[in-house]
C-alpha positions as CSV (number, residue, x, y, z in Angstrom):
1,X,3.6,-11.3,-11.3
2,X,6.8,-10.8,-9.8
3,X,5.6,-9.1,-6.8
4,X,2.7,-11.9,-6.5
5,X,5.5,-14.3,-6.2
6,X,7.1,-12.6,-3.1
7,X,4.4,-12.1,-1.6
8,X,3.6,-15.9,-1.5
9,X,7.2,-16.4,-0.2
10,X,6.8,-14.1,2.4
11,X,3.5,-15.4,4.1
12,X,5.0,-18.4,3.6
13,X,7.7,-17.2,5.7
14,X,5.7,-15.9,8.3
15,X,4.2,-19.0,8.6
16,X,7.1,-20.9,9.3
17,X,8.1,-18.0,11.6
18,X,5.3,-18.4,13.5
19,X,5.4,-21.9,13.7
20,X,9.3,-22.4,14.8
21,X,8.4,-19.4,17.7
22,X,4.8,-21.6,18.8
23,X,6.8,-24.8,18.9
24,X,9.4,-23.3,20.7
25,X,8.9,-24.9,24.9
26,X,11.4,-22.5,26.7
27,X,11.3,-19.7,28.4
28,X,9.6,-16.6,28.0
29,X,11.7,-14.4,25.5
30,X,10.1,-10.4,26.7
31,X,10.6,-10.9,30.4
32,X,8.8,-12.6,33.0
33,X,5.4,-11.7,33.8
34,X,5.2,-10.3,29.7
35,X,1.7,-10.6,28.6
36,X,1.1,-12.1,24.7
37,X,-0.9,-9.4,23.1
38,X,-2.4,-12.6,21.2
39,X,-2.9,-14.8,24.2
40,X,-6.9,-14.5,24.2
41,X,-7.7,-15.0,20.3
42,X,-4.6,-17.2,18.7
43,X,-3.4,-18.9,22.0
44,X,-2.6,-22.8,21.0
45,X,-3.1,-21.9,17.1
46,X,-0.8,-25.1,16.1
47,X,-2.7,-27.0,18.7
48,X,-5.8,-26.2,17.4
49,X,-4.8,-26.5,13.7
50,X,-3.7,-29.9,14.2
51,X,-7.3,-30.8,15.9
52,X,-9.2,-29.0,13.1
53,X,-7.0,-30.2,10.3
54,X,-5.8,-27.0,9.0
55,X,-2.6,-26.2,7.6
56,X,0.3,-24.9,8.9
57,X,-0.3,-21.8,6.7
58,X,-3.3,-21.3,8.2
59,X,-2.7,-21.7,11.7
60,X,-0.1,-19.3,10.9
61,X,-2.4,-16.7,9.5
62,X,-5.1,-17.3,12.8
63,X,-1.8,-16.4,14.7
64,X,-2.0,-12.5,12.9
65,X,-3.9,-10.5,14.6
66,X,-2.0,-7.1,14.0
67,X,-2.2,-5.6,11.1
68,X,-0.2,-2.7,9.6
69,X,0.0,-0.1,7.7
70,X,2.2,2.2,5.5
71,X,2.4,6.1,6.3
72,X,-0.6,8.5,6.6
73,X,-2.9,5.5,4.9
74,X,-5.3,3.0,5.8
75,X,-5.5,0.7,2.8
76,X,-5.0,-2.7,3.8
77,X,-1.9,-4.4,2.4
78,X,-2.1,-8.0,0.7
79,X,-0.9,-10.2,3.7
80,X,-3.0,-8.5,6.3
81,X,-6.0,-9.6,3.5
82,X,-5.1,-12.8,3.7
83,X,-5.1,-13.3,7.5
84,X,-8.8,-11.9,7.0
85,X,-9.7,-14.3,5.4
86,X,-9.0,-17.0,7.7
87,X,-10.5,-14.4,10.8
88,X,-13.4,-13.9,8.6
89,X,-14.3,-17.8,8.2
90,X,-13.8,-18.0,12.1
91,X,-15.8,-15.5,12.9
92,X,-18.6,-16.7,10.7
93,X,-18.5,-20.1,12.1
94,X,-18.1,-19.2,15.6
95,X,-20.6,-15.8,15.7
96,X,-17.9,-14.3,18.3
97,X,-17.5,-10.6,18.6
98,X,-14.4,-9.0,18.5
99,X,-12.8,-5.2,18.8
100,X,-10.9,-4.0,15.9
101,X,-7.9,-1.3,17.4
102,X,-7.2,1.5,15.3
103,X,-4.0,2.9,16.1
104,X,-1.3,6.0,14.4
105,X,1.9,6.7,14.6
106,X,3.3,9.8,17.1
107,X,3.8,12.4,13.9
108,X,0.0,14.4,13.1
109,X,-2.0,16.1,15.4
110,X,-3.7,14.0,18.3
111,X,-7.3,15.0,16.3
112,X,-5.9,13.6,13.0
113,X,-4.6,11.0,14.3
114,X,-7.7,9.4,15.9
115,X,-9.6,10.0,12.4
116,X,-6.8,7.8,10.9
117,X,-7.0,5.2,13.8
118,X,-10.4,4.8,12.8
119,X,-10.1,4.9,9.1
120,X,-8.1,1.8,9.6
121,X,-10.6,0.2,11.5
122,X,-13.1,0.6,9.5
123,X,-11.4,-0.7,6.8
124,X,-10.4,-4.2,8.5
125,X,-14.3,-3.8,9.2
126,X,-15.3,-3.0,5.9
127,X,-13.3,-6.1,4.4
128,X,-14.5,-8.1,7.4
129,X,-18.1,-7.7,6.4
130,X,-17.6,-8.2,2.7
131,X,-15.9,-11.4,3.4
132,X,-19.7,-12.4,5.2
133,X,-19.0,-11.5,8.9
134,X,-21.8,-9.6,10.4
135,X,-21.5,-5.7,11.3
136,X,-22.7,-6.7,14.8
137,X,-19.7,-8.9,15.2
138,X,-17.2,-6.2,15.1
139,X,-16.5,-3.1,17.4
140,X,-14.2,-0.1,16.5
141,X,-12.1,2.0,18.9
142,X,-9.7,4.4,17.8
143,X,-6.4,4.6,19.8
144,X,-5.1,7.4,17.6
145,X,-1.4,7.8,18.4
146,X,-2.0,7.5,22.5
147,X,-1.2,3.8,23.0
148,X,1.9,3.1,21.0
149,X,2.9,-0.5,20.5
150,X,6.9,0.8,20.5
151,X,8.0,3.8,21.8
152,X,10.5,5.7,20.0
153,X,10.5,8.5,17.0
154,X,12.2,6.8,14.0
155,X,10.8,4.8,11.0
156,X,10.8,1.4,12.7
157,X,8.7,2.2,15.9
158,X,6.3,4.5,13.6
159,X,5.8,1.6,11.5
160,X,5.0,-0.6,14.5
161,X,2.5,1.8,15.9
162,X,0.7,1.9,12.7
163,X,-1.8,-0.6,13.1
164,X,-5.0,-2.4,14.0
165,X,-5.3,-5.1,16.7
166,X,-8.5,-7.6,16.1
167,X,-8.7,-8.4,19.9
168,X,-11.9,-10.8,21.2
């Protein structure tokens, strides 16, 4: 119960996160000419929200679109579930296709690391499709370890690179 608690902080959290850095009218924080990885699927999510009446929560969970995963396993974790959700009503509503990324960490062989890229996208797939979205929606590609999100051999760039992108 505890642990259900925290998590309901946290994406609460996120939410607000993600709110305060969409509001935010200045600059461009990574650099000029930086390219939001997020840009084509969640671009203008409060803006849209607001048109569609949705809440902030879940304008903020459109906004996910990476989803990670702990060490050597491709079991989705409760937050990235909840994002799905939302994805998954989208998706059925709208009938757009979309790729879902499978990506590893560097540490495992290149071979091994594919299978687990796709392991984890075919589990964002396989809870897509039980939430109602259609197979036929959703394309897998597995990046394996070759297209790192953060380069660097330590926990916190390993634990950035494991991950899949929903990209449309």
């Amino acid at each position: 119960m505890e642990m259900l608690k925290f998590g309901k902080f946290a994406v609460l959290g996120l939410a607000m996160a993600v709110a305060v850095g969409c509001s935010s009218k200045g600059g461009d924080a990574a650099g000029e000419g930086a390219v939001d990885p997020n840009a084509s699927y969640g671009s203008d999510v409060n803006a849209r929200a607001m048109d569609n009446g949705l809440s902030s929560e879940e304008a903020a969970l459109r906004a996910i679109t990476t989803f990670y995963f702990e060490y050597d396993s491709s079991d989705l974790k409760p937050e990235a579930m909840r994002a799905l959700d939302v994805h998954a009503r989208d998706l059925q509503a709208n009938g757009a296709r979309v790729v879902l990324e499978g990506h590893a960490d560097e540490r495992g062989t290149r071979e091994y690391n594919m299978a687990l890229g796709e392991r984890r996208a075919k589990a964002v797939q396989r809870y897509l499709v039980l939430q109602g979205v259609s197979p036929a929606q959703l394309e897998l590609v597995s990046y394996g370890e070759e297209r790192p999100s953060v380069m660097g051999s330590g926990e916190g760039s390993w634990a950035q690179n494991r991950r899949v992108e929903l990209r449309k």
